[in-house]
C-alpha positions as CSV (number, residue, x, y, z in Angstrom):
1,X,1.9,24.0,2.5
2,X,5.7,22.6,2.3
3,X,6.1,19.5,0.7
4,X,8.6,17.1,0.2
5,X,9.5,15.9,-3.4
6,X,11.7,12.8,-3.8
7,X,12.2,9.5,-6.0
8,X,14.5,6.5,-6.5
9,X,14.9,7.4,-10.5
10,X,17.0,10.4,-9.5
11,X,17.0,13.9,-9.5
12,X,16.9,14.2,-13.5
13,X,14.0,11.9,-14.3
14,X,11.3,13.3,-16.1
15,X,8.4,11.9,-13.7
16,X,10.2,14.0,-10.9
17,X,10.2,17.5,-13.0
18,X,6.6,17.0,-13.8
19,X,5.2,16.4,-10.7
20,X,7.2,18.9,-9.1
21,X,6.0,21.6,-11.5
22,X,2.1,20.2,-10.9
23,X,3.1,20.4,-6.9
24,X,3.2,23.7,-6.8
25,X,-0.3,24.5,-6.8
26,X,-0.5,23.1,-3.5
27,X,2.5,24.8,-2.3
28,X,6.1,25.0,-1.6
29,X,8.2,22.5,-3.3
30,X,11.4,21.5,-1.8
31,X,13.5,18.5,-3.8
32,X,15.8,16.6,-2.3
33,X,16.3,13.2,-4.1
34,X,19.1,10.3,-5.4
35,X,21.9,11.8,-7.4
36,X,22.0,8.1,-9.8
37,X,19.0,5.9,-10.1
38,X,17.9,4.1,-7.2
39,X,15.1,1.5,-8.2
40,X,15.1,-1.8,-6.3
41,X,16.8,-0.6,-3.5
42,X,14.0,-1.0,-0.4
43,X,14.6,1.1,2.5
44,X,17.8,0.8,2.8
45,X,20.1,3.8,3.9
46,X,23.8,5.1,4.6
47,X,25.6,4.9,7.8
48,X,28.8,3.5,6.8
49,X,29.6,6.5,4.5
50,X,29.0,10.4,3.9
51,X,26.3,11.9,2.8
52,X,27.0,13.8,0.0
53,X,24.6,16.5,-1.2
54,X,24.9,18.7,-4.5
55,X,22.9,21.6,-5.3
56,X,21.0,21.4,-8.3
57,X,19.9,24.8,-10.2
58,X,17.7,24.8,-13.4
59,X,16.6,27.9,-15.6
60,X,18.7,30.0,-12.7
61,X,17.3,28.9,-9.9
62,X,18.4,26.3,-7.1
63,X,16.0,23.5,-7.9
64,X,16.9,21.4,-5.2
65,X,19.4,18.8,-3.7
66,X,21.1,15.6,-5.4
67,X,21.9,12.8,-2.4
68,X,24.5,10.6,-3.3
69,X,22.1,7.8,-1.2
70,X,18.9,6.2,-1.3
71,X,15.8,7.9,-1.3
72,X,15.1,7.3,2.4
73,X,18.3,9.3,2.7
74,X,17.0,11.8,1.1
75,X,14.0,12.2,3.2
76,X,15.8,12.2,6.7
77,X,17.9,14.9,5.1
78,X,15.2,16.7,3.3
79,X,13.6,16.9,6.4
80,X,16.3,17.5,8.9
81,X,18.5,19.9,6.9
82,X,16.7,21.2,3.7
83,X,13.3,21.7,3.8
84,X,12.8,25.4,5.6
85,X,10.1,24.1,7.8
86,X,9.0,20.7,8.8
87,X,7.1,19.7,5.5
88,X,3.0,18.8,5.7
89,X,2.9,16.5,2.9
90,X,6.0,14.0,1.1
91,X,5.7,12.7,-2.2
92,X,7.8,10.0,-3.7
93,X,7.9,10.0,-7.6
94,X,6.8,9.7,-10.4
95,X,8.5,6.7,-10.5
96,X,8.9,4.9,-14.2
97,X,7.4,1.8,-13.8
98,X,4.2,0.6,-10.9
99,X,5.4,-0.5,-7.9
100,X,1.9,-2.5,-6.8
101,X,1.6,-6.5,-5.1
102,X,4.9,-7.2,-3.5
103,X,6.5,-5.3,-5.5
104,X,6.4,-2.3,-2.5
105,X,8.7,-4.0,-0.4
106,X,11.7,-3.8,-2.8
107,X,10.5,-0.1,-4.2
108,X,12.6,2.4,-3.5
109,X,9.7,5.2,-4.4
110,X,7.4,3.7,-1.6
111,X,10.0,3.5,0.8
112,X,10.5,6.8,0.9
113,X,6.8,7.6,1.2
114,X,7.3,4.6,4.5
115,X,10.3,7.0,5.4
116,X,7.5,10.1,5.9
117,X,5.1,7.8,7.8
118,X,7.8,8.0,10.3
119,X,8.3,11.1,11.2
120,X,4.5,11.4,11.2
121,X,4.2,13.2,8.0
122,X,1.0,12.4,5.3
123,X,3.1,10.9,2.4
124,X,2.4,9.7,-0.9
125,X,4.3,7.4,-3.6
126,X,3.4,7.8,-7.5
127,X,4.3,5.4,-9.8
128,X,3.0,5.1,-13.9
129,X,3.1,2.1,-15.7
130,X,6.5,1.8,-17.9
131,X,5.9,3.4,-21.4
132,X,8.9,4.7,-23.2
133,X,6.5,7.6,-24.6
134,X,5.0,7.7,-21.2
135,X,3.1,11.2,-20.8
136,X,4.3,12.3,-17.5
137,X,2.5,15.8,-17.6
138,X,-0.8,14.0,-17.6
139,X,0.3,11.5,-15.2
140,X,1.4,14.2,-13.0
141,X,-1.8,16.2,-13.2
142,X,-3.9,13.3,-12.5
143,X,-1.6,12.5,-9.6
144,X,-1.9,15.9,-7.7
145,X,-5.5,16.3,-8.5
146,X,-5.9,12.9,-6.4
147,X,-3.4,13.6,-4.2
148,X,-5.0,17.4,-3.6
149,X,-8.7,15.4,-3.0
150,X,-7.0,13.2,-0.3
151,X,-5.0,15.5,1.9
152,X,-8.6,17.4,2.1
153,X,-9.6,14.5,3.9
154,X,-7.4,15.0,6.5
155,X,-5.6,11.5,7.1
156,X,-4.5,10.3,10.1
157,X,-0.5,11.8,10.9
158,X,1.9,9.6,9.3
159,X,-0.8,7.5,6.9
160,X,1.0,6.1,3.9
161,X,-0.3,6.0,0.9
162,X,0.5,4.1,-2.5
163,X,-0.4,5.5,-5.7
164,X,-0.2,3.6,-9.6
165,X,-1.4,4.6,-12.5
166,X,-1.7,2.5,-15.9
167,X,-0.7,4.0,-19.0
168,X,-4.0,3.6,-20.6
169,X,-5.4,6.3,-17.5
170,X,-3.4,8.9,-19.2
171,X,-5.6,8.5,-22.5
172,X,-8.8,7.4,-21.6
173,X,-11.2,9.0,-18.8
174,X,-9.6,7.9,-15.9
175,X,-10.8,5.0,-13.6
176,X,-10.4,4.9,-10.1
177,X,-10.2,2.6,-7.2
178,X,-9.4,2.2,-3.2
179,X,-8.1,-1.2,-2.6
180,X,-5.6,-3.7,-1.0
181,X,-2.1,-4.7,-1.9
182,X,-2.0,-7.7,-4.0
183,X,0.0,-10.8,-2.4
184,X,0.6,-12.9,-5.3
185,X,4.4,-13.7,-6.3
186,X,6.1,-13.1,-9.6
187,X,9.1,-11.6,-10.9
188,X,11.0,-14.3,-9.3
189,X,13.2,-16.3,-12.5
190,X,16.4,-15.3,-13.7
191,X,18.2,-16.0,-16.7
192,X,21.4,-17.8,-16.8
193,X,24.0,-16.5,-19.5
194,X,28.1,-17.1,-19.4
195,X,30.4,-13.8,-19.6
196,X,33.3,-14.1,-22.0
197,X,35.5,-15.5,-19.7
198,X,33.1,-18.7,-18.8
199,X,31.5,-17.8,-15.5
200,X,28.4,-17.6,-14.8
201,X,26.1,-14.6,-14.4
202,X,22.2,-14.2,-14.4
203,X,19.5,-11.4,-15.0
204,X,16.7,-11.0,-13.1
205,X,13.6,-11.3,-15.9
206,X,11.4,-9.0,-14.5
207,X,8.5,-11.3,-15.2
208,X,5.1,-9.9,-15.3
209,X,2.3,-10.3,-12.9
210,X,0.0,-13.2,-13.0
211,X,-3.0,-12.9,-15.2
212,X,-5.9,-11.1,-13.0
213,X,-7.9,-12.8,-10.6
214,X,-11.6,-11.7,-10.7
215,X,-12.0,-13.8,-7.1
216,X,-9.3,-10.9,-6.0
217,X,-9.7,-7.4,-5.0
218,X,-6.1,-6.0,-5.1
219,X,-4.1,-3.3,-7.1
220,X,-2.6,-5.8,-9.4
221,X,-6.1,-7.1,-10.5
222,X,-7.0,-3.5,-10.6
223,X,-4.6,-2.4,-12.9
224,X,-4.6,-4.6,-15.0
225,X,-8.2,-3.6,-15.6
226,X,-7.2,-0.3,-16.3
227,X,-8.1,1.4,-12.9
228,X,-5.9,3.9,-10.8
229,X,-5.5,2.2,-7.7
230,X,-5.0,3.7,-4.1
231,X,-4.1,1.6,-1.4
232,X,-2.9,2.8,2.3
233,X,-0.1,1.3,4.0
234,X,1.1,0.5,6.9
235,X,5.1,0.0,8.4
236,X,3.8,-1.5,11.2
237,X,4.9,-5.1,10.8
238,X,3.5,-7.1,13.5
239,X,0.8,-9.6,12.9
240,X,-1.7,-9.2,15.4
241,X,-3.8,-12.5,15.7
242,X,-0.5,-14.5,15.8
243,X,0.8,-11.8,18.6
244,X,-1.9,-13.2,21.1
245,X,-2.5,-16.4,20.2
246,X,1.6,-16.8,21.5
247,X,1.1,-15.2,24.5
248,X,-1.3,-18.1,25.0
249,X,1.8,-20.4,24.1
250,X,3.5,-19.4,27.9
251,X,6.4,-19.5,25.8
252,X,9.6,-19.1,28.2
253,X,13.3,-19.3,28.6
254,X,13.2,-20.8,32.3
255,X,15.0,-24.4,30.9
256,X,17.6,-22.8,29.2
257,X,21.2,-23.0,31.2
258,X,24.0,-21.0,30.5
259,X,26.3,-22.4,28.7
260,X,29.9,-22.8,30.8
261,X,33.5,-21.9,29.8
Protein backbone atom coordinates (compact mmCIF):
# COMPACT_ATOMS: atom_id res chain seq x y z
CA UNK A 1 0.00 0.00 0.00
CA UNK A 2 1.50 3.72 -0.64
CA UNK A 3 0.34 6.29 1.49
CA UNK A 4 0.46 9.76 1.78
CA UNK A 5 1.60 11.40 5.07
CA UNK A 6 1.01 15.20 5.58
CA UNK A 7 0.02 17.92 8.26
CA UNK A 8 -0.45 21.70 8.82
CA UNK A 9 2.02 21.60 12.06
CA UNK A 10 5.01 20.98 9.65
CA UNK A 11 7.34 18.62 8.79
CA UNK A 12 9.10 18.46 12.34
CA UNK A 13 6.11 18.08 14.69
CA UNK A 14 6.21 15.25 16.75
CA UNK A 15 2.46 13.96 15.86
CA UNK A 16 3.80 13.67 12.24
CA UNK A 17 7.12 11.39 13.17
CA UNK A 18 4.87 9.16 15.17
CA UNK A 19 2.26 8.40 12.97
CA UNK A 20 4.57 8.05 10.19
CA UNK A 21 6.62 5.43 12.13
CA UNK A 22 3.07 3.56 13.15
CA UNK A 23 2.17 3.86 9.13
CA UNK A 24 4.40 1.70 8.18
CA UNK A 25 2.84 -1.34 9.12
CA UNK A 26 0.43 -0.72 6.46
CA UNK A 27 2.90 0.22 4.04
CA UNK A 28 4.98 2.57 2.15
CA UNK A 29 5.19 5.94 3.67
CA UNK A 30 5.89 8.83 1.55
CA UNK A 31 5.99 12.59 3.52
CA UNK A 32 5.50 15.45 1.88
CA UNK A 33 4.21 18.26 4.31
CA UNK A 34 4.51 22.36 5.27
CA UNK A 35 8.05 23.43 5.87
CA UNK A 36 6.62 26.19 9.01
CA UNK A 37 3.41 25.58 10.75
CA UNK A 38 0.34 25.87 8.91
CA UNK A 39 -2.70 25.69 11.48
CA UNK A 40 -5.80 27.82 10.59
CA UNK A 41 -5.12 28.06 7.16
CA UNK A 42 -8.33 26.14 5.41
CA UNK A 43 -7.74 24.97 2.04
CA UNK A 44 -6.03 27.47 0.71
CA UNK A 45 -3.04 27.05 -1.78
CA UNK A 46 -0.21 28.82 -3.90
CA UNK A 47 -0.57 29.99 -7.41
CA UNK A 48 0.82 33.35 -7.14
CA UNK A 49 4.28 32.00 -6.00
CA UNK A 50 6.85 28.95 -6.39
CA UNK A 51 6.63 25.99 -4.83
CA UNK A 52 9.53 25.32 -3.01
CA UNK A 53 10.38 21.86 -1.85
CA UNK A 54 13.36 20.73 0.40
CA UNK A 55 14.42 17.32 1.07
CA UNK A 56 14.39 16.25 4.45
CA UNK A 57 16.77 13.27 5.65
CA UNK A 58 16.76 11.76 9.25
CA UNK A 59 19.06 9.04 10.79
CA UNK A 60 20.61 8.91 6.93
CA UNK A 61 17.87 8.53 5.09
CA UNK A 62 15.62 10.90 2.87
CA UNK A 63 12.56 11.15 5.11
CA UNK A 64 10.57 13.09 2.92
CA UNK A 65 9.79 16.62 1.45
CA UNK A 66 9.36 20.11 3.31
CA UNK A 67 6.70 22.51 1.08
CA UNK A 68 7.22 25.92 1.60
CA UNK A 69 2.97 26.01 1.20
CA UNK A 70 -0.06 24.83 2.69
CA UNK A 71 -0.83 21.37 3.28
CA UNK A 72 -3.17 21.07 0.31
CA UNK A 73 0.03 21.94 -1.54
CA UNK A 74 1.52 19.41 -0.35
CA UNK A 75 -0.84 16.91 -1.35
CA UNK A 76 -1.15 18.02 -5.14
CA UNK A 77 2.63 17.73 -5.06
CA UNK A 78 2.93 14.63 -2.99
CA UNK A 79 0.79 13.13 -5.35
CA UNK A 80 1.85 14.62 -8.68
CA UNK A 81 5.61 14.58 -8.18
CA UNK A 82 6.68 12.61 -5.01
CA UNK A 83 4.92 9.82 -4.24
CA UNK A 84 6.36 6.82 -6.60
CA UNK A 85 2.97 5.64 -7.45
CA UNK A 86 -0.41 7.07 -7.13
CA UNK A 87 -0.97 6.58 -3.21
CA UNK A 88 -4.09 4.21 -1.83
CA UNK A 89 -4.60 5.91 1.31
CA UNK A 90 -3.63 9.97 2.66
CA UNK A 91 -3.38 10.76 6.02
CA UNK A 92 -3.29 14.25 7.45
CA UNK A 93 -1.67 14.55 10.95
CA UNK A 94 -1.37 14.11 13.99
CA UNK A 95 -2.37 17.45 14.30
CA UNK A 96 -1.78 19.16 18.04
CA UNK A 97 -4.97 20.19 18.96
CA UNK A 98 -8.89 18.54 17.58
CA UNK A 99 -10.16 20.00 14.85
CA UNK A 100 -14.13 18.82 15.44
CA UNK A 101 -17.67 21.21 14.98
CA UNK A 102 -16.77 24.02 12.67
CA UNK A 103 -13.67 23.97 13.52
CA UNK A 104 -12.97 21.71 10.03
CA UNK A 105 -13.61 24.42 7.82
CA UNK A 106 -10.60 26.52 9.02
CA UNK A 107 -8.30 23.25 9.66
CA UNK A 108 -5.62 22.93 7.72
CA UNK A 109 -5.14 18.98 8.76
CA UNK A 110 -8.68 18.25 7.31
CA UNK A 111 -8.17 20.14 4.40
CA UNK A 112 -5.74 18.21 3.22
CA UNK A 113 -7.54 14.95 3.98
CA UNK A 114 -10.64 17.17 1.61
CA UNK A 115 -7.55 17.62 -0.80
CA UNK A 116 -7.32 13.43 -1.24
CA UNK A 117 -11.09 13.20 -1.60
CA UNK A 118 -10.34 14.88 -4.77
CA UNK A 119 -8.41 13.04 -6.57
CA UNK A 120 -10.44 10.05 -5.42
CA UNK A 121 -8.14 8.86 -2.90
CA UNK A 122 -9.51 7.23 0.81
CA UNK A 123 -8.02 9.93 3.20
CA UNK A 124 -7.99 10.46 6.68
CA UNK A 125 -7.27 13.55 9.16
CA UNK A 126 -5.95 12.86 12.90
CA UNK A 127 -6.05 15.27 15.30
CA UNK A 128 -5.39 14.72 19.55
CA UNK A 129 -6.61 16.95 21.94
CA UNK A 130 -3.90 19.78 22.95
CA UNK A 131 -1.68 18.47 25.91
CA UNK A 132 1.76 19.85 26.20
CA UNK A 133 2.80 16.14 27.50
CA UNK A 134 0.63 14.83 24.91
CA UNK A 135 1.70 11.02 24.19
CA UNK A 136 1.77 10.99 20.52
CA UNK A 137 3.09 7.19 20.29
CA UNK A 138 -0.17 6.02 21.78
CA UNK A 139 -2.14 8.49 19.97
CA UNK A 140 -0.54 7.27 16.81
CA UNK A 141 -1.10 3.55 17.51
CA UNK A 142 -4.62 4.03 18.40
CA UNK A 143 -4.89 6.07 15.18
CA UNK A 144 -3.61 3.36 12.62
CA UNK A 145 -5.25 0.60 14.47
CA UNK A 146 -8.58 2.49 13.56
CA UNK A 147 -7.49 3.73 10.52
CA UNK A 148 -6.17 -0.07 9.54
CA UNK A 149 -9.99 -1.37 10.69
CA UNK A 150 -11.55 1.17 8.29
CA UNK A 151 -9.73 0.91 5.04
CA UNK A 152 -10.67 -3.03 5.47
CA UNK A 153 -14.00 -1.81 4.87
CA UNK A 154 -13.34 -0.73 1.68
CA UNK A 155 -14.86 2.91 1.49
CA UNK A 156 -16.27 4.38 -1.29
CA UNK A 157 -13.13 6.22 -3.66
CA UNK A 158 -12.50 9.57 -2.42
CA UNK A 159 -14.58 9.17 1.23
CA UNK A 160 -13.20 11.62 3.76
CA UNK A 161 -12.83 10.91 6.88
CA UNK A 162 -12.26 12.98 10.23
CA UNK A 163 -10.52 11.60 13.10
CA UNK A 164 -10.13 13.18 17.05
CA UNK A 165 -8.95 11.79 19.86
CA UNK A 166 -9.18 13.23 23.52
CA UNK A 167 -6.26 13.12 25.61
CA UNK A 168 -7.91 11.11 28.24
CA UNK A 169 -8.28 8.06 25.21
CA UNK A 170 -4.54 7.82 25.38
CA UNK A 171 -4.80 6.66 29.24
CA UNK A 172 -7.91 5.04 29.72
CA UNK A 173 -9.43 2.05 27.51
CA UNK A 174 -10.34 3.78 24.72
CA UNK A 175 -14.06 4.83 23.70
CA UNK A 176 -15.26 4.99 20.47
CA UNK A 177 -17.89 6.56 18.36
CA UNK A 178 -19.30 7.17 14.59
CA UNK A 179 -21.06 10.38 14.44
CA UNK A 180 -21.86 13.81 12.90
CA UNK A 181 -20.07 17.09 12.83
CA UNK A 182 -21.14 19.43 15.51
CA UNK A 183 -22.69 22.92 14.20
CA UNK A 184 -22.54 24.95 17.19
CA UNK A 185 -20.39 28.23 17.11
CA UNK A 186 -17.59 29.29 19.40
CA UNK A 187 -14.21 30.47 19.27
CA UNK A 188 -15.46 33.63 17.87
CA UNK A 189 -14.22 36.72 20.63
CA UNK A 190 -11.06 38.54 20.47
CA UNK A 191 -9.23 40.43 22.78
CA UNK A 192 -8.48 43.99 22.29
CA UNK A 193 -4.88 45.12 23.58
CA UNK A 194 -2.84 48.54 22.32
CA UNK A 195 0.92 47.87 20.93
CA UNK A 196 3.48 50.31 22.29
CA UNK A 197 2.90 52.80 19.83
CA UNK A 198 -1.08 53.17 20.66
CA UNK A 199 -2.81 51.23 17.92
CA UNK A 200 -4.87 48.83 18.22
CA UNK A 201 -4.39 45.05 17.74
CA UNK A 202 -6.48 41.97 18.94
CA UNK A 203 -5.99 38.15 19.63
CA UNK A 204 -8.28 35.68 18.64
CA UNK A 205 -9.21 33.82 22.28
CA UNK A 206 -9.53 30.58 21.16
CA UNK A 207 -12.58 30.04 23.26
CA UNK A 208 -13.62 26.66 24.08
CA UNK A 209 -16.65 24.80 22.90
CA UNK A 210 -19.97 25.10 24.46
CA UNK A 211 -20.65 22.83 27.40
CA UNK A 212 -22.19 19.40 25.80
CA UNK A 213 -25.55 18.96 24.71
CA UNK A 214 -26.98 15.62 25.75
CA UNK A 215 -30.06 16.51 23.11
CA UNK A 216 -26.91 16.42 20.48
CA UNK A 217 -25.27 13.66 18.85
CA UNK A 218 -22.04 15.33 17.37
CA UNK A 219 -18.23 15.00 17.89
CA UNK A 220 -18.07 17.95 20.11
CA UNK A 221 -20.60 16.40 22.56
CA UNK A 222 -18.66 13.24 21.96
CA UNK A 223 -15.53 14.38 23.01
CA UNK A 224 -16.16 15.98 25.56
CA UNK A 225 -17.40 12.69 26.94
CA UNK A 226 -14.25 11.19 26.46
CA UNK A 227 -15.08 9.20 23.17
CA UNK A 228 -12.88 9.01 19.92
CA UNK A 229 -15.07 10.20 17.44
CA UNK A 230 -15.23 9.39 13.52
CA UNK A 231 -17.20 11.32 11.31
CA UNK A 232 -17.16 11.15 7.26
CA UNK A 233 -17.14 14.13 5.26
CA UNK A 234 -18.21 15.36 2.43
CA UNK A 235 -16.73 18.52 -0.04
CA UNK A 236 -19.63 18.51 -1.81
CA UNK A 237 -21.26 21.73 -0.90
CA UNK A 238 -24.56 21.90 -2.38
CA UNK A 239 -27.63 21.79 -0.29
CA UNK A 240 -29.90 19.51 -1.91
CA UNK A 241 -33.58 20.31 -0.62
CA UNK A 242 -32.92 24.07 -1.20
CA UNK A 243 -31.49 22.94 -4.94
CA UNK A 244 -35.09 21.76 -5.97
CA UNK A 245 -37.25 23.67 -4.07
CA UNK A 246 -35.58 26.82 -6.45
CA UNK A 247 -36.02 25.21 -9.44
CA UNK A 248 -39.58 25.40 -8.39
CA UNK A 249 -38.95 29.31 -8.00
CA UNK A 250 -38.81 29.61 -12.22
CA UNK A 251 -36.19 31.84 -11.21
CA UNK A 252 -34.94 33.79 -14.54
CA UNK A 253 -32.99 36.58 -16.09
CA UNK A 254 -35.57 37.39 -18.95
CA UNK A 255 -36.33 41.18 -17.32
CA UNK A 256 -32.97 42.09 -17.07
CA UNK A 257 -31.73 44.75 -19.94
CA UNK A 258 -28.37 45.46 -20.73
CA UNK A 259 -27.18 48.14 -19.48
CA UNK A 260 -26.17 50.88 -22.45
CA UNK A 261 -22.89 52.94 -22.87
Amino acid sequence: MQILLTNDDGIYAPGLFALERQLRRLGDVTVVAPATEQSGVGHSITFLRPLVAIEVYHDGRLRGWAVEGSPADCVKLGVFEFCPQPPDLIVSGINAGLNAGINVLYSGTVSAAIEGGFFGITSVAVSLESDPLADYDRAAEISVEIISKLISHQPEAGQVFNLNLPRHALYLRPKFRVVPMGLARYGEHFERRTDPRGRPYFWATSDPPPPPNREHDDDLTALEHGYITLTPLDFNLTQPEMLEKMREWKLDASNTEAEQD
